[in-house]
C-alpha positions as CSV (number, residue, x, y, z in Angstrom):
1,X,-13.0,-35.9,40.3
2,X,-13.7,-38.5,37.3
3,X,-17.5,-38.2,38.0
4,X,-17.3,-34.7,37.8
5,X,-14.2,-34.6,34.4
6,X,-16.9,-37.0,32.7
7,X,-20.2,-34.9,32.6
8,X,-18.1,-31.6,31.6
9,X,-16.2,-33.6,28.7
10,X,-19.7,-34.4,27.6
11,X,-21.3,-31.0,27.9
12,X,-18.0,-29.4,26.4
13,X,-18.0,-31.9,24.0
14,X,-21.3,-31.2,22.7
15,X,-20.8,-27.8,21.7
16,X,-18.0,-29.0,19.5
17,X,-19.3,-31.9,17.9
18,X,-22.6,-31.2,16.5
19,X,-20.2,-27.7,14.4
20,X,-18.9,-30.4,12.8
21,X,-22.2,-32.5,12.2
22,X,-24.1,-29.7,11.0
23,X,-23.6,-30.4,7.2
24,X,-24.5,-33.8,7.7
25,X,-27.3,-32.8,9.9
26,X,-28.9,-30.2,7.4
27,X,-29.0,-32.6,4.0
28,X,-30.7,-35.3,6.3
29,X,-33.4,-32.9,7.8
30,X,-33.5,-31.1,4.2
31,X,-32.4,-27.5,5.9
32,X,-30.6,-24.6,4.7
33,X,-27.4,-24.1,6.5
34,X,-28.7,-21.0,8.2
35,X,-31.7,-22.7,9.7
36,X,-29.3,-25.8,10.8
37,X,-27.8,-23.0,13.0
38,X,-30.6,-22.6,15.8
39,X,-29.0,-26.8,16.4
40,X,-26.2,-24.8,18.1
41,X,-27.7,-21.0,19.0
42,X,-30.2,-24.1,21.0
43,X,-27.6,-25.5,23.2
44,X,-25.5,-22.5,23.9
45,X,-28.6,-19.9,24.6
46,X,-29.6,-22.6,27.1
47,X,-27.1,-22.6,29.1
48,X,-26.3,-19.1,29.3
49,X,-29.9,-18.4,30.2
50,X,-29.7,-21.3,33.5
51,X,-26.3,-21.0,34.8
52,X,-27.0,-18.9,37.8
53,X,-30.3,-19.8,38.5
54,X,-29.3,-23.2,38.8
55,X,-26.1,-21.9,40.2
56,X,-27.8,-20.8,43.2
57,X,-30.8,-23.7,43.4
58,X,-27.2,-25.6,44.5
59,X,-26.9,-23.6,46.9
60,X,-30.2,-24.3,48.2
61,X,-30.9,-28.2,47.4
62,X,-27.4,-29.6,47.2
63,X,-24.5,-28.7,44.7
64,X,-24.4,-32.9,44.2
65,X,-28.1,-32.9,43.5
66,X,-28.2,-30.3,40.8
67,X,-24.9,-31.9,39.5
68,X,-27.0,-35.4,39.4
69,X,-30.1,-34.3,38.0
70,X,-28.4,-32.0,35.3
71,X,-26.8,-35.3,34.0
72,X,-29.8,-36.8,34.0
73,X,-31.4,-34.5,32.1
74,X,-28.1,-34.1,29.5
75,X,-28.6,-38.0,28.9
76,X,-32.2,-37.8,28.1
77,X,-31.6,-34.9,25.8
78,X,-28.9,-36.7,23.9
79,X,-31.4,-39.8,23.8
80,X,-33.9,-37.7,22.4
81,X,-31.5,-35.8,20.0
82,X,-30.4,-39.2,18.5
83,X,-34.4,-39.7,18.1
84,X,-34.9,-36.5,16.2
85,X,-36.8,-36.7,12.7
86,X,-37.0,-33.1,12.4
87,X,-35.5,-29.9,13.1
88,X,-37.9,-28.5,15.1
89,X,-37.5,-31.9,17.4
90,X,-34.0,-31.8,17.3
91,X,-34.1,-27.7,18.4
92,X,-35.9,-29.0,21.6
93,X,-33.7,-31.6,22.4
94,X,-31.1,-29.6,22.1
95,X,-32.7,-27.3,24.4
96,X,-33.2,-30.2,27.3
97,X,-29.7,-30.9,26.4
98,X,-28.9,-27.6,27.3
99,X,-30.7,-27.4,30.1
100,X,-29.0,-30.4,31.5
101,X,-25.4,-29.0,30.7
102,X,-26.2,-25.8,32.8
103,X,-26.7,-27.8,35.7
104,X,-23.8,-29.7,35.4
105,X,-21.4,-26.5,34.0
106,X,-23.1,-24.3,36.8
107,X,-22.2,-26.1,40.2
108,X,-18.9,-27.8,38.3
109,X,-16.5,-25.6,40.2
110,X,-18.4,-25.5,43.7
111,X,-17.7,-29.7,43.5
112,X,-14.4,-29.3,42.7
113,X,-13.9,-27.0,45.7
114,X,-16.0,-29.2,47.6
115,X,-13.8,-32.2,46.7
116,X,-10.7,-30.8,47.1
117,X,-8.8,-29.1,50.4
118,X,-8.1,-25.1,50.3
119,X,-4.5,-26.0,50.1
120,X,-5.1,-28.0,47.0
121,X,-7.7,-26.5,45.7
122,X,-5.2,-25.2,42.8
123,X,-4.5,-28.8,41.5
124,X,-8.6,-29.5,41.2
125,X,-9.2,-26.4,39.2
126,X,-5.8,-27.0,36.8
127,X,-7.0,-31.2,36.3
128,X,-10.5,-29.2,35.2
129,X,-9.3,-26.8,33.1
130,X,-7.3,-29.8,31.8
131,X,-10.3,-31.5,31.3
132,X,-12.1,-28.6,29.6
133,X,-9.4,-27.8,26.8
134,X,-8.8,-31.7,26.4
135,X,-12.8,-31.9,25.8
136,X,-12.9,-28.8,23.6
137,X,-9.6,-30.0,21.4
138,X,-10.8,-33.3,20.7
139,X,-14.6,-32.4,20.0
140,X,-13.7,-32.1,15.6
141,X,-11.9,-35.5,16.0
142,X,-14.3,-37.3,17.9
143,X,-16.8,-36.3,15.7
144,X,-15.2,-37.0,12.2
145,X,-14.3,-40.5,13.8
146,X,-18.3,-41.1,14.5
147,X,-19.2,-39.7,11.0
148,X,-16.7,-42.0,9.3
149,X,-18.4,-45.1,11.0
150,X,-22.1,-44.3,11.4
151,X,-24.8,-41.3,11.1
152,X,-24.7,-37.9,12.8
153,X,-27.3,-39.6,15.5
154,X,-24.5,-41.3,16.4
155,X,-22.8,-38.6,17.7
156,X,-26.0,-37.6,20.4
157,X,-26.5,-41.6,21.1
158,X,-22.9,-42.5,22.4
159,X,-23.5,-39.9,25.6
160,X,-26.5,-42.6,26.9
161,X,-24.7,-44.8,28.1
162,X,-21.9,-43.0,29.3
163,X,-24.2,-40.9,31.0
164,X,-26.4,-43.6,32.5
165,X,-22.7,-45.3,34.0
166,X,-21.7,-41.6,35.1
167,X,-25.3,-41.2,37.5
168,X,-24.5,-44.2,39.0
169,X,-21.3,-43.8,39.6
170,X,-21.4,-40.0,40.4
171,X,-24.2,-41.1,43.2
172,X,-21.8,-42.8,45.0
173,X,-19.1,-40.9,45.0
174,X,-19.8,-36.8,45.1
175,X,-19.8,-35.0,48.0
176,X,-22.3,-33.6,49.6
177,X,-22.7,-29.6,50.4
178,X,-24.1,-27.2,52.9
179,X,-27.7,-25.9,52.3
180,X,-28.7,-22.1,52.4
181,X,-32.0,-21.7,54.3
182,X,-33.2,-19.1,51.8
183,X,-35.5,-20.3,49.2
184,X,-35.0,-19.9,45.8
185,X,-36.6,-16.1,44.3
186,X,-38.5,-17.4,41.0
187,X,-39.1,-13.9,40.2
188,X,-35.1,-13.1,40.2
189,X,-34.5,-16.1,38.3
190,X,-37.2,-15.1,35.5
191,X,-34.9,-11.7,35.6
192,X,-31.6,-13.3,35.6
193,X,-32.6,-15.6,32.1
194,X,-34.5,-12.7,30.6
195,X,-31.3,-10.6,30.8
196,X,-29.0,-12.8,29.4
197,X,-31.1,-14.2,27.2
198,X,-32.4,-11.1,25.2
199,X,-28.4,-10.2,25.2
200,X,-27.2,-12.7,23.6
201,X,-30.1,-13.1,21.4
202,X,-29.9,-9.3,20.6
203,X,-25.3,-9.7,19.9
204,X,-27.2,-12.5,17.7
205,X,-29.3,-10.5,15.9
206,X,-27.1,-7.6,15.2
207,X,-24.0,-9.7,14.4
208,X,-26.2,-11.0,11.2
209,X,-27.0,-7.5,9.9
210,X,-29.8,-8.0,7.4
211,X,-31.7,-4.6,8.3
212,X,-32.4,-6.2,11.5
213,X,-30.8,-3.4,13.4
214,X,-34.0,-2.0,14.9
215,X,-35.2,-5.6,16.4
216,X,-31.6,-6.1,17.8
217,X,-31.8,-2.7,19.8
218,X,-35.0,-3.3,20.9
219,X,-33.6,-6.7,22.1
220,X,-30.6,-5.1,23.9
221,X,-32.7,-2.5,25.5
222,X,-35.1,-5.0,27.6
223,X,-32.2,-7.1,28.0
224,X,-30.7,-4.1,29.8
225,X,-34.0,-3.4,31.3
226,X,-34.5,-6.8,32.7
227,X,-31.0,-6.9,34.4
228,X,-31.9,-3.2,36.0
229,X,-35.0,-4.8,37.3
230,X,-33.1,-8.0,38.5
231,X,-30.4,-5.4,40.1
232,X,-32.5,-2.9,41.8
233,X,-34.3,-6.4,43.5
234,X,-31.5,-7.9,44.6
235,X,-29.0,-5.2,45.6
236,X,-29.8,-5.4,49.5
237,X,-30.1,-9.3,49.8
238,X,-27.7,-11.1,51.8
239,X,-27.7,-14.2,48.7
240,X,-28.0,-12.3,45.5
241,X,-28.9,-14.6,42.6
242,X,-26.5,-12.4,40.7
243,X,-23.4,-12.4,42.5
244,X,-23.1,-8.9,43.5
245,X,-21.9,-9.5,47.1
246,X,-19.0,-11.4,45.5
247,X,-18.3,-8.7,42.5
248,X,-17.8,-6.2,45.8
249,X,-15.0,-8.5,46.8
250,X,-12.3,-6.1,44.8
251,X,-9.7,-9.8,43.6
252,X,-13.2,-11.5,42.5
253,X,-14.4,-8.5,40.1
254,X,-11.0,-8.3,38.6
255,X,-10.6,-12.0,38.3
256,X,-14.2,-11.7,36.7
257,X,-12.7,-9.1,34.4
258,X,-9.7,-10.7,33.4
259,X,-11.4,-13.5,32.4
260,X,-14.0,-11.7,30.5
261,X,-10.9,-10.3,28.5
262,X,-9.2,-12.9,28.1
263,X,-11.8,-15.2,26.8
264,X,-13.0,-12.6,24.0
265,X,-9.5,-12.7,23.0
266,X,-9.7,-16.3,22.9
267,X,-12.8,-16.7,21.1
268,X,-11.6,-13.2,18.6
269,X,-8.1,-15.5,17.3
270,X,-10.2,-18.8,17.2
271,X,-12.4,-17.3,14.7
272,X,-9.8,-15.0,12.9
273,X,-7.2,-18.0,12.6
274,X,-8.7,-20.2,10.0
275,X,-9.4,-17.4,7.8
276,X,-6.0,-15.9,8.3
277,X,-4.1,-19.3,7.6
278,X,-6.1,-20.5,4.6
279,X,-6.9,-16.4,3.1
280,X,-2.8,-15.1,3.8
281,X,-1.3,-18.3,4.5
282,X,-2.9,-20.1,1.6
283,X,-3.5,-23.3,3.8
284,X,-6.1,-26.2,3.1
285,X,-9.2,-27.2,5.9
286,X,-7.4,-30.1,6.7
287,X,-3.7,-28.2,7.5
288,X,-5.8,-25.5,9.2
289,X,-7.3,-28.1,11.6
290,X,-4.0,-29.7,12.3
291,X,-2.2,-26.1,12.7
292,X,-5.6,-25.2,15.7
293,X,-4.6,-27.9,17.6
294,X,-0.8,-27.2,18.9
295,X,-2.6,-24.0,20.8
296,X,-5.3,-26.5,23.0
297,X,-2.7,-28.7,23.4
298,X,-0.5,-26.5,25.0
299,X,-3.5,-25.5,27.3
300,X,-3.8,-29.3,28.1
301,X,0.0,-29.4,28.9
302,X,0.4,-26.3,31.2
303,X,-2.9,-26.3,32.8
304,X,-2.2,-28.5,35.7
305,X,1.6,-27.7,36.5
306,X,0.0,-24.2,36.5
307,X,-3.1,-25.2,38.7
308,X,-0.3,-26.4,41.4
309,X,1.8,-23.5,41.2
310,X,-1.2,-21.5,42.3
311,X,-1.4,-23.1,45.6
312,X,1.8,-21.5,45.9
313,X,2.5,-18.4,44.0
314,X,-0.6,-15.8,43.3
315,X,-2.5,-16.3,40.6
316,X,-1.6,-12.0,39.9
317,X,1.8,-13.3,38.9
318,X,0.9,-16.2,36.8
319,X,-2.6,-15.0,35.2
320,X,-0.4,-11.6,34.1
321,X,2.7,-13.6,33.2
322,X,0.5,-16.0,30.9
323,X,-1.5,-13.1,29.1
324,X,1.3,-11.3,28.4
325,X,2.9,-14.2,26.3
326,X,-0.4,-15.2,24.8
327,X,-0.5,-11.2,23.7
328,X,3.2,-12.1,22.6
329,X,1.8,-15.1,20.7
330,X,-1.3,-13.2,19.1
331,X,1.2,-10.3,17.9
332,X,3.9,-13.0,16.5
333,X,1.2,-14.9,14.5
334,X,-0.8,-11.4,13.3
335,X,3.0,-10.5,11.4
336,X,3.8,-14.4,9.9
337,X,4.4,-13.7,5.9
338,X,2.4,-15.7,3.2
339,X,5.1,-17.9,3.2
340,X,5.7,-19.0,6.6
341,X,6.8,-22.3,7.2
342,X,4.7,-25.3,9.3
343,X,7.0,-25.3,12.5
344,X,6.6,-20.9,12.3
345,X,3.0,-21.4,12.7
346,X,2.8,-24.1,15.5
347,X,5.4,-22.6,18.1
348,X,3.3,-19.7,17.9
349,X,0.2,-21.5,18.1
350,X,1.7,-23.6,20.8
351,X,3.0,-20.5,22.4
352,X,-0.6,-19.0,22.9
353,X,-1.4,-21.8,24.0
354,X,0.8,-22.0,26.8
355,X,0.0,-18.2,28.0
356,X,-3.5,-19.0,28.3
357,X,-3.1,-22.0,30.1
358,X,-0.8,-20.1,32.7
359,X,-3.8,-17.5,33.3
360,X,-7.0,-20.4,33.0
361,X,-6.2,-22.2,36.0
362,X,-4.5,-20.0,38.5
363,X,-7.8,-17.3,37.6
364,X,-10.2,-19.8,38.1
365,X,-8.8,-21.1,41.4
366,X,-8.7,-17.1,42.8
367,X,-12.4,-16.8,41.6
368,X,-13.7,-20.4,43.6
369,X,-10.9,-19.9,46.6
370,X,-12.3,-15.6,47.1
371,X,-15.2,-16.8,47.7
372,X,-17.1,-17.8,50.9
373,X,-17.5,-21.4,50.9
374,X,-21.3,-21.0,51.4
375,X,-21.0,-19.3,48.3
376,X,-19.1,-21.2,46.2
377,X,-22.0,-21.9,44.0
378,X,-22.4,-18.5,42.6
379,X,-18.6,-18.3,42.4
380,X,-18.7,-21.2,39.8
381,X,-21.9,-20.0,38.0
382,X,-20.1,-16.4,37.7
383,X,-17.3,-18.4,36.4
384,X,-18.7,-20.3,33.8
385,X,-20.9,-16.6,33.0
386,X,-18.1,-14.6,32.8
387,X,-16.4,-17.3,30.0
388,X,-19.7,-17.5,27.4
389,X,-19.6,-13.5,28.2
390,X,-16.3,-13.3,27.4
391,X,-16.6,-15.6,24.5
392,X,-19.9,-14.0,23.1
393,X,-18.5,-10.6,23.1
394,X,-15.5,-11.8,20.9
395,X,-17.7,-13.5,19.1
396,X,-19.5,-9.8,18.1
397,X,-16.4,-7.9,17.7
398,X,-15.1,-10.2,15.2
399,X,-18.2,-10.3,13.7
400,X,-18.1,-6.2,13.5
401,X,-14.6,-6.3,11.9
402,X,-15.2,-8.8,9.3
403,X,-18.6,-6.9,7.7
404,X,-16.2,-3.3,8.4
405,X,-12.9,-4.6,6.7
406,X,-14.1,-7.5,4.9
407,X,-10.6,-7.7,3.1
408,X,-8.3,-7.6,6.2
409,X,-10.4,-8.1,9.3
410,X,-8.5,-10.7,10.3
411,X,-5.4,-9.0,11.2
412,X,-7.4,-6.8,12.6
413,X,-9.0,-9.3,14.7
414,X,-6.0,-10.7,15.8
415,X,-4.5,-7.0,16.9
416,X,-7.5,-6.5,19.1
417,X,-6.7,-10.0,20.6
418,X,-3.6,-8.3,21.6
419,X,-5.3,-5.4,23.0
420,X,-7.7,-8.0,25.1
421,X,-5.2,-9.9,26.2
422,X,-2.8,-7.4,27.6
423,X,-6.2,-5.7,29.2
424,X,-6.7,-8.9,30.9
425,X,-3.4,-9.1,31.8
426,X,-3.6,-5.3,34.1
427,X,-6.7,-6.7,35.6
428,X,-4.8,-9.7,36.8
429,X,-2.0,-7.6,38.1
430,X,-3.8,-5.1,39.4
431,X,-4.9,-8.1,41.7
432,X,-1.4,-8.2,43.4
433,X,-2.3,-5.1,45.0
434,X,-5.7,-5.8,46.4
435,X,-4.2,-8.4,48.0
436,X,-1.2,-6.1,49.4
437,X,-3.8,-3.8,50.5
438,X,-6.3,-6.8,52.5
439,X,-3.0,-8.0,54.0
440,X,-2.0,-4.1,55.4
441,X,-5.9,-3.6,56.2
């Protein structure tokens, strides 16, 4: 479990810490801040493009192998990142890096359940999610700490020789995986990028307006085309590249669903939150960076009480229970009054927090354990998919609002949160009763 905890806290580390760079970055390389952009568009489009490609090559060569050579590649990335005199060297380095960060995000969740027994399998996926909202709240810090003592390379140069320790140690220590006898269908996987790449590029495109609106359609539409093609291809296989054996399984599509919710809720009040304390709050950067923290933390806390209690209680219950006080959170926040005091801000915050750690673990653990172990590959990769599609499409809707309501989109951001969130939470329930219903059958 450290080998794997260490190569995600890199990989979720770097999508954190180079956001905070990125000022730094752009006066070195003489860029404009919109160009320093494609340093992060680099990373994330990456992954999203590999994750179930490489999710089912695990499947195929070994869950430990992709894991291995993922890190490998991560670590020469960040090598060459820290080399990087320009940005157009820098955009490729990020691109290995992101390359290397599928493979280790993609099969993350198949080692865990490969690590762990079925009956604590719920403990293994709360310590990750620990892991993961540990990683993602320290990213700022970690990075203004490197910036205070040395240049932005810094922050890509540290990973090489963590990462170098990690593939030793990680050799010795992760398990190893049953093998599919299928080979791997290139063409599907040329499908499966093209779809979600020219989506996300396409939510990319429209988001930044510009008269741009025809070149984002035409985006969307071959993205939608492509992931047609990829469908009509892989509907009768017995190992779809995209999961749709496993979206059949009626608790695995609505754990995919309530996670798609829930993270575009996420991502909608992470984006709305420093606008709404420094615009209506009249808070300063610094205060609004402290007052983001008590919500991560209180992910960090719960996660892996709640990770155990879902060897034990169904995750319907607890993913429901949590979404329905981080909607209770979102809608406390959205009505604070400009003159709210510190400790009004961080129970709610800390109150969100907690909700969503209650629904993290506990869904994530139903989406690996529903699963055939065989599969367990594409359950993480549809894991990890259904987050950045979660996240992405928050990402767009907030966009939306603010260029609609450019006076109060916040608040509106955070009242479709609420709407998200409680949506997730119905999914999650409505769980309960597929499981009733297998039971009876």
């Amino acid at each position: 479990m450290l080998a794997i905890a260490v190569a995600v806290t890199m990989a979720v580390l770097d999508s954190s810490v180079a956001n905070t760079a990125l000022p730094s970055i752009a006066r070195h390389l003489a860029i404009t801040p919109a160009e320093s952009v494609w340093i992060i568009n680099a990373y994330q489009l990456a992954i999203v493009v590999l994750l179930l490609p490489v999710a089912a090559l695990g499947e195929r060569i070994g869950y430990r192998r992709v894991y291995l050579i993922g890190l490998a590649l991560f670590t020469l990335g960040s090598l060459a990142c820290a080399l990087s005199g320009s940005l157009e060297a820098l955009v490729v380095s990020r691109i290995a890096q992101g390359f290397g960060a599928a493979g280790i995000m993609a099969v993350n969740g198949a080692l865990v359940r490969y690590t762990f027994p079925q009956a604590s399998l719920g403990r293994g996926v709360g310590l990750n999610a620990l892991v993961v909202s540990v990683a993602g709240a320290i990213g700022p810090t970690v990075a203004s700490g490197i910036l205070a003592i040395g240049p932005w390379q810094w922050l890509f140069a540290v990973n090489v020789p963590i990462g170098v320790a990690n593939i030793l140690f990680a050799a010795r220590v992760l398990p190893w995986s049953t093998l599919s006898d299928k080979s791997l269908d290139w063409l599907s996987a040329a499908l499966s990028a093209l779809t979600f790449g020219l989506f996300f590029v396409g939510v990319d495109t429209l988001t930044h307006g510009g008269g741009r609106g025809a070149l984002a359609a035409a985006e969307l539409v071959l993205g939608v085309l492509a992931g047609v093609a990829l469908f009509v291809r892989e509907r009768h296989e017995r190992r779809p590249l995209i999961p749709i054996d496993l979206l059949r399984i009626p608790i695995f599509g609505l754990s995919v669903a309530t996670s798609i919710c829930s993270f575009a809720a996420y991502t909608l009040a992470f984006l709305a939150l420093p606008f709404w304390f420094q615009t209506v709050l009249h808070r300063d950067q610094v205060e609004t960076g402290l007052l983001m923290t008590p919500w991560p933390a209180g992910v960090g806390l719960v996660a892996p009480f709640a990770g155990r209690l879902a060897d034990r209680i169904p995750a319907a219950i607890l993913g429901s229970a949590g979404l329905l006080v981080l909607a209770i959170g979102l809608a406390l926040l959205s009505q604070l009054p400009p003159d709210a005091s510190t400790p009004a801000i961080v129970w709610r915050m800390a109150l969100c927090g907690l909700g969503f750690g209650f629904f993290q673990a506990p869904n994530n653990r139903t989406m690996l354990g529903s699963a055939p172990r065989d599969r367990a590959g594409a359950a993480g990769g549809m894991l990890a998919t259904a987050r950045l599609t979660g996240m992405t499409s928050g990402a767009t809707i907030a966009a939306l609002v603010f260029r609609l309501m450019p006076l109060d989109g916040e608040h509106l951001c955070l009242l479709v949160a609420v709407g998200l969130a409680i949506a997730g939470g119905l999914a999650s329930l409505s769980r309960l009763r597929q499981a009733d219903a297998t039971r009876a059958g």
